[in-house]
Every structure is written in C-alpha cells, then in structure tokens.
C-alpha positions as CSV (number, residue, x, y, z in Angstrom):
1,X,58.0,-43.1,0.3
2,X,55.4,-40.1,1.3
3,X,55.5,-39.9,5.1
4,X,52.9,-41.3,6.9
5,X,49.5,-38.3,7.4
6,X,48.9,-38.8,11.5
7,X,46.0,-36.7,12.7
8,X,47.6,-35.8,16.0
9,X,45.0,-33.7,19.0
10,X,46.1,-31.6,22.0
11,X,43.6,-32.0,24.8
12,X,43.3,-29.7,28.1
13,X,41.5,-30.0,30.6
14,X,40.2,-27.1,33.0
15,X,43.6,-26.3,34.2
16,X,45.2,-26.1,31.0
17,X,47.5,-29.2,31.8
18,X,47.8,-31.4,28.7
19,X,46.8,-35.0,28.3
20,X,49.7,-37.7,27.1
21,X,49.6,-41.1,26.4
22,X,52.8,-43.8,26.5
23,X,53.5,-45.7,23.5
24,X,54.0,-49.6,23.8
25,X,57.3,-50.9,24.2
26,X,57.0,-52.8,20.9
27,X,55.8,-50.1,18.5
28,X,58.1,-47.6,16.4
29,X,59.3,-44.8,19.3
30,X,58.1,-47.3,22.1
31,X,58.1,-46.6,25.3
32,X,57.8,-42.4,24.9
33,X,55.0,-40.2,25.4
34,X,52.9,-38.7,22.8
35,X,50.5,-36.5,22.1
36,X,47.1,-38.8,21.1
37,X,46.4,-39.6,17.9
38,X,46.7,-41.5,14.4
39,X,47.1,-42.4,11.0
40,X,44.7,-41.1,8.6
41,X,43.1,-43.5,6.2
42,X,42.7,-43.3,3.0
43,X,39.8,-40.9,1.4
44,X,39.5,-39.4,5.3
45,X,39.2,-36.0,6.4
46,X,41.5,-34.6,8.5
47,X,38.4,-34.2,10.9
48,X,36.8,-37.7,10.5
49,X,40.7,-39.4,11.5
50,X,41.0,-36.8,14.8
51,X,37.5,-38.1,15.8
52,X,38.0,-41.7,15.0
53,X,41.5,-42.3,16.2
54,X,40.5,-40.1,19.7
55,X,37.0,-42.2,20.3
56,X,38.9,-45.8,19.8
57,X,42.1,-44.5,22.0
58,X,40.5,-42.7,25.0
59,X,37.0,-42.9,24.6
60,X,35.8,-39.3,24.1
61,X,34.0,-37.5,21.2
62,X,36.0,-34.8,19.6
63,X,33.4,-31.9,19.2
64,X,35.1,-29.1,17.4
65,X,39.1,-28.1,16.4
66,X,41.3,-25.7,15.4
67,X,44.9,-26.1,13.7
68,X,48.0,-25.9,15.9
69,X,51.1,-26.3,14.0
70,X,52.0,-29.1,10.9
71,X,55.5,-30.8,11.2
72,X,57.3,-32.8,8.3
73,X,59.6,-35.4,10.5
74,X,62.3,-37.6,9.0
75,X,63.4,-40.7,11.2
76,X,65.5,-43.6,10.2
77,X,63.1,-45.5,9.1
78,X,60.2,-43.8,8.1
79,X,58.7,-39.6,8.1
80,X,55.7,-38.7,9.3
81,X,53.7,-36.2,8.3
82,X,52.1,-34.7,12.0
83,X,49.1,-32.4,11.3
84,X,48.3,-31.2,14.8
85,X,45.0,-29.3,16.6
86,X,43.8,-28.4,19.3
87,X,40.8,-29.5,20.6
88,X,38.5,-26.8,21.3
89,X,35.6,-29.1,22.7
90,X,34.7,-32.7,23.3
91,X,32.5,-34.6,25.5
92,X,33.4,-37.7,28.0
93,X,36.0,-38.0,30.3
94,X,39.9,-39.9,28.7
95,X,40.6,-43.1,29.6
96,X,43.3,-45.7,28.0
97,X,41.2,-47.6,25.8
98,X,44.1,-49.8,24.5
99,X,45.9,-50.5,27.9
100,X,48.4,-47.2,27.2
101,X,49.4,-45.1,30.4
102,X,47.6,-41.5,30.6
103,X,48.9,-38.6,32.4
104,X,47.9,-35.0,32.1
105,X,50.8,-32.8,32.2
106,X,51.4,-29.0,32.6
107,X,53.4,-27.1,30.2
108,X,56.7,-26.6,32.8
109,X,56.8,-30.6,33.1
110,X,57.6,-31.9,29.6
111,X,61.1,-32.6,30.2
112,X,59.5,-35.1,32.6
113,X,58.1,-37.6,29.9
114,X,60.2,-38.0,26.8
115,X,59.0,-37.6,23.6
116,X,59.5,-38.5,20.1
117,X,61.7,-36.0,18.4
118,X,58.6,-35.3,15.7
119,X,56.5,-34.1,18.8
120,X,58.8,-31.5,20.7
121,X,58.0,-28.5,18.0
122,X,54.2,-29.3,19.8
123,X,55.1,-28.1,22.8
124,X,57.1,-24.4,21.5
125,X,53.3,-24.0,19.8
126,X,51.8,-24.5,22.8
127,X,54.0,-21.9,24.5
128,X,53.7,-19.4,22.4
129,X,50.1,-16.7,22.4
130,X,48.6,-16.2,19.1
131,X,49.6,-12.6,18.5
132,X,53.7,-11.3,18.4
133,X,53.8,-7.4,18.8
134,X,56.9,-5.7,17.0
135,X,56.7,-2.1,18.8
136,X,56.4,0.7,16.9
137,X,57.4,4.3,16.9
138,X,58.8,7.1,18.8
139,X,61.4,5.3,20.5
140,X,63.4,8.8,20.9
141,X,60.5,9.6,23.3
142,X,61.0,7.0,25.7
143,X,58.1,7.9,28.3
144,X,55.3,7.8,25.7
145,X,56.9,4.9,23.8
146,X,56.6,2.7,27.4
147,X,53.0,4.6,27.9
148,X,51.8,3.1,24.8
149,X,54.1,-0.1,25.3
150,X,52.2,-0.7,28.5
151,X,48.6,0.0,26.9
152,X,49.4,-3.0,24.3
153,X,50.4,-5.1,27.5
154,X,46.7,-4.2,29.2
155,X,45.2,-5.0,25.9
156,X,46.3,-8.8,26.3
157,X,49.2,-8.9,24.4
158,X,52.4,-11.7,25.8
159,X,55.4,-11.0,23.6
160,X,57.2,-8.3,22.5
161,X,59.5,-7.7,20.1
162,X,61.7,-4.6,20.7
163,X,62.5,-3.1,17.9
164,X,64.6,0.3,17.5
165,X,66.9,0.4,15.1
166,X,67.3,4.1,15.1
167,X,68.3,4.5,18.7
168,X,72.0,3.9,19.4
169,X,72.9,0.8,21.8
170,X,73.2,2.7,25.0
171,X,69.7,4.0,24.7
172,X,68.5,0.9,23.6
173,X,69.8,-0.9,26.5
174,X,68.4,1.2,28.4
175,X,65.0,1.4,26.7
176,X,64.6,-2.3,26.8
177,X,65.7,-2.0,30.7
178,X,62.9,-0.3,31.4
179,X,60.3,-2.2,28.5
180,X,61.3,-5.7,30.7
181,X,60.0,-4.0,33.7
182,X,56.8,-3.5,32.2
183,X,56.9,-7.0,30.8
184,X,57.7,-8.4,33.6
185,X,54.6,-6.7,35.7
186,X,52.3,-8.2,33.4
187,X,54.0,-11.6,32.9
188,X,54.7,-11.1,29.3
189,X,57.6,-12.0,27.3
190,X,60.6,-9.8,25.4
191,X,62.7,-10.7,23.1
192,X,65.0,-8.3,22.4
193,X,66.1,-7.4,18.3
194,X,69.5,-6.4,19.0
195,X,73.1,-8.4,19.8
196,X,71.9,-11.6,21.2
197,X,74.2,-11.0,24.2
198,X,72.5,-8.3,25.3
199,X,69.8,-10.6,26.4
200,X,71.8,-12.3,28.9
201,X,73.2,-8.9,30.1
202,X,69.9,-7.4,30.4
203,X,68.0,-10.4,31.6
204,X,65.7,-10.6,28.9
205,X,63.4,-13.3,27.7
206,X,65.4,-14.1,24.0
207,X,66.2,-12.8,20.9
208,X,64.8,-11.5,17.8
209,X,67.2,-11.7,14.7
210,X,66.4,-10.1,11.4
211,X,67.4,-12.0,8.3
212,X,71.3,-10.3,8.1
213,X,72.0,-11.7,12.1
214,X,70.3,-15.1,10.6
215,X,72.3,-15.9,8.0
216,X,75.6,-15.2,9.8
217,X,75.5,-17.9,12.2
218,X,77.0,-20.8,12.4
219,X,75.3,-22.2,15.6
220,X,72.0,-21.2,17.6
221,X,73.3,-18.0,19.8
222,X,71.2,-19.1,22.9
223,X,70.7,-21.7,24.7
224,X,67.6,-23.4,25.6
225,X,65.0,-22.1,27.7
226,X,65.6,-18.7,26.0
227,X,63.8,-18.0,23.2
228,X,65.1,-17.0,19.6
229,X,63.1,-16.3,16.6
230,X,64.1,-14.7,13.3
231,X,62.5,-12.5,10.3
232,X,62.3,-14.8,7.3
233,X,61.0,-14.3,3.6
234,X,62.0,-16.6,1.8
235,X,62.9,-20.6,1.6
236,X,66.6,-20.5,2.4
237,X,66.2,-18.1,5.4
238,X,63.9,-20.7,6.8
239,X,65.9,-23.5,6.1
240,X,68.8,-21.4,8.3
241,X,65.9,-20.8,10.9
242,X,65.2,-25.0,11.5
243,X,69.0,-25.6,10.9
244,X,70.1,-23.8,14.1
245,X,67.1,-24.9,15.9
246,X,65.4,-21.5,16.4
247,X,62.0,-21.7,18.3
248,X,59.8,-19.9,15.7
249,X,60.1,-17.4,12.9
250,X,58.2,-14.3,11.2
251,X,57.5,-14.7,7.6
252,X,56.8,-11.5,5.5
253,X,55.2,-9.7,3.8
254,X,52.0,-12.0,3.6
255,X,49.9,-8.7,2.0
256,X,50.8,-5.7,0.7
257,X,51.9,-3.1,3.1
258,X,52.6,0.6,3.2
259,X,55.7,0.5,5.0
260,X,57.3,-2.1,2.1
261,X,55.0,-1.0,-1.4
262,X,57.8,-2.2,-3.3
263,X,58.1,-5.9,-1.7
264,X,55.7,-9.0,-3.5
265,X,53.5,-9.7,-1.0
266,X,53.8,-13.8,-0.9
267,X,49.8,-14.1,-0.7
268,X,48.2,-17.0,1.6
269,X,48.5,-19.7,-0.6
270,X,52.6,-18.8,-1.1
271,X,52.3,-18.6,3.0
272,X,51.5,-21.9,3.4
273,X,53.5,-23.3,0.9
274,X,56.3,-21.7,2.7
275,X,55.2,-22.8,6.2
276,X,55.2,-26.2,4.7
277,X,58.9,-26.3,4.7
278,X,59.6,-26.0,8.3
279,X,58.3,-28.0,11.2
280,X,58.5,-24.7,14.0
281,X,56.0,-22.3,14.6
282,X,55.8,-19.5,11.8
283,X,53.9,-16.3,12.4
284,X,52.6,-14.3,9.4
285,X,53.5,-10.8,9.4
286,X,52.8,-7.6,7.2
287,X,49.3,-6.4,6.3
288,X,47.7,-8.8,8.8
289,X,45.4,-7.7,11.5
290,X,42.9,-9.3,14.5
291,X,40.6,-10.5,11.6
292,X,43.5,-12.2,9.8
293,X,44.3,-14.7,13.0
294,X,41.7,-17.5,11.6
295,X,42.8,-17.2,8.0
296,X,46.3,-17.4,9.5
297,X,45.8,-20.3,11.5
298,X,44.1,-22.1,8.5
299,X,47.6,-21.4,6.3
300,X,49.7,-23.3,9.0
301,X,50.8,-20.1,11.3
302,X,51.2,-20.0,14.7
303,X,49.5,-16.9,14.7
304,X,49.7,-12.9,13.4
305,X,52.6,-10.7,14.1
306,X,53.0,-7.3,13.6
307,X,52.9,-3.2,14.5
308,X,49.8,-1.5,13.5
309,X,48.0,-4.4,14.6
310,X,48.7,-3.9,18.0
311,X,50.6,-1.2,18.8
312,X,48.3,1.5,20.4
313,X,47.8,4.9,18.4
C-alpha cells in the first residue's frame, strides 16, 4: 500500500513556542502529541489540505507557508507519508475544535510530550537555521582565519562546520579551541570535522563526518543532544546517514562548482529525488548561494550549505 499523504503545519506564536495537539486514546498513535494536521484527499493540493485540515481542527485560517522537511515513516501497520510546513501567517487565535488537548511548547520541552516516531525528525528541522557554513581558507593563519570566522558569525550565521584538513591535529585542536570561543559569544553552533572524540574533549557542539568516517561505522559516535551530520552524495551514503540516526546530512554537489569541475553536479530535480530517500534534514551544498535558499527549500532541503556563500572575503 502507498503511505498515507498527511499535510502536517508547524505553528508559532510570538514567542517562537510551537503549538501541539494530543491524539485520542482510540485513534492509531493515541494518546501522543502531534504536530496539527491531516490527510490529503484526493485531487487536493498540498495547500488546499493544510488549510482545510487547520480550519476544522483549531479554527484558524492558514494564510501563507513554506516547506519544512518531508518524512517517509513505516509503522506496523501502515506508512505515512508526512509533508510538513511551516506556517508563515494565519489569522484567528487555536482552539481544539474536536475536543483534543492544545499546548504550545518551546523547542527545549519536547521530551515533555511524546510523540509519534514519524514526528521527532520535525523537531531536528526546527533546530537547525537555514544556512550551514563550512569555513574556508587560511587556516595556517589562525588570527585572520578567526577575524573572518567572527565576521560570518556578525553576518547571522548559527553553525559552523570546521573544516581544516591541512592543519595537523594539534593545531587543529587548538584552532577549533579558540573558533568555540567565538561561537560560543555569539550563541552559535560547532560541529567540529575531525575524530568525533575530539568533540567531547574540546567541548564542542558535534560532529561533522565526511563520507570515509560515514561509512566506517557501525553505530552513531555521539550521543544524543550532540549533533552529528555527515557529507553524502549519493543513495547508499544516505541510507548509512538514517541508519545510525545522524541528525542531518550535506548532499553535494547540487551545481557545478569550481573547486570539483570534474564531479556531475546531481541538478535539483536529482536533489530531491535524493532527499526523498531519507526522512532527516538534508542541506544542499556546492554551487548554491543566498538566492538558492527558496529553490532549495522547494527540493526538500533544510536549507543551503556551503563556503563561498558565506565565508567573508
């Protein structure tokens, strides 16, 4: 059987806390929270369902939406099929127009209210900002690589990737000592690409792995609560990325690029295709820019990673 097509919304309110609703006891996944939503009928839009199925559960008029993340779930007894988007707008104030429980919830307090398994990859999308920085050049000159390092930081960007492969690990460790004090100062994330115990050494918000550290493993390296992300590029080294429960992945190279002329650029449409595999945020990285974030978002990323993009000149 296909899996069932649920239009599923994410709804804030002023203080970015995020609305739930609690499933009847009797239904499939009863008694667990959820993010609101529902199935979508036949010859519906994607847009038409999110509108309907948010007006008859909680009495507000969806006004405008943007794609979050899509996530293929197989339970016992049936797979669903969860496209989910945020909700950008909407007029009227929620209310549980079917009896069900409401409670607005920020993003430190899920663990509070279970959820069905096909909704937890929601809240890792939620956590994560739209743009990933992998940090550029000149790592051998350590004062203006954290000058420029800081710049990006001032410019609004929330995670870093540290990437040096040139440097050997002692100055690396000690590069990415001083690139988590920066982070740190302007509440920003890094994830450091090296051996993953260095993160818990160095204190460090996770770990990056390229596709080599991926497809060693046997088990995810860290545990929850840090993150860990890999390169991908193809469909087995994302099948290795959901199998050991990593929190997001890059996939490359969407375009061509300058640094990689030899490598087939996979082209939106073999992006999404690709994205379509996995049910955890997927950022699209090489060639990709600011003005690349919508098209991005339409394919099924997360968002854009990437170097030139955002690493200061």
């Amino acid at each position: 059987m296909p899996p069932v097509h649920v239009a599923v919304a994410v709804i804030q309110n002023r203080s970015g806390q995020i609305l739930l609703s609690r499933r009847p006891e009797h239904v499939h996944q009863g008694g667990l929270w959820e993010f609101p939503g529902g199935k979508v009928e036949t010859g519906e839009s994607l847009t038409e369902a999110l509108q309907r199925e948010i007006h008859e559960e909680l009495g507000i008029r969806v006004k405008s939406h943007q794609p979050l993340i899509r996530i293929t779930h197989h339970y016992a007894d049936k797979s669903v099929l969860l496209d989910v988007h945020r909700i950008a707008s909407f007029t009227g104030e929620p209310e549980g127009r079917e009896g069900q429980p409401l409670a607005w919830v920020g993003l430190d307090d899920f663990e509070l209210y279970p959820l069905p398994a096909a909704d937890v990859p929601i809240i890792n999308a939620l956590r994560l900002p739209a743009e990933y920085l992998v940090t550029g050049a000149d790592p051998n000159q350590p004062e203006q690589f954290l000058e420029k390092l800081e710049l990006a930081l001032v410019n609004g960007v929330r995670m870093v990737q540290l990437r040096a492969p040139g440097l050997a690990v002692a100055a690396y460790q000690d590069l990415a000592r001083q690139a988590l004090v920066i982070c740190n100062q302007h509440n920003a994330q890094l994830l450091l690409n090296a051996d993953p115990h260095l993160v818990t050494d160095l204190g460090a918000h996770g770990v990056h792995l390229n596709s080599r550290r991926l497809m060693a493993l046997e088990t995810r390296p860290l545990p929850e609560g840090l993150w860990v992300s890999a390169s991908c590029h193809n469909s087995k080294e994302l099948a290795q990325a959901q199998r050991l429960g990593l929190d997001f992945v890059v996939l490359s190279p969407v375009l061509p690029t300058q640094s990689h002329p030899a490598a087939e650029p996979l082209g939106w449409e073999g992006f999404e295709r690709l994205c379509d595999l996995i049910s955890i945020p997927v950022y699209a990285l090489g060639g990709v820019c600011h003005d690349h974030l919508e098209q991005a978002r339409r394919s099924g990323a997360q968002g854009i990673a990437g170097i030139t993009a955002f690493w200061p000149d």
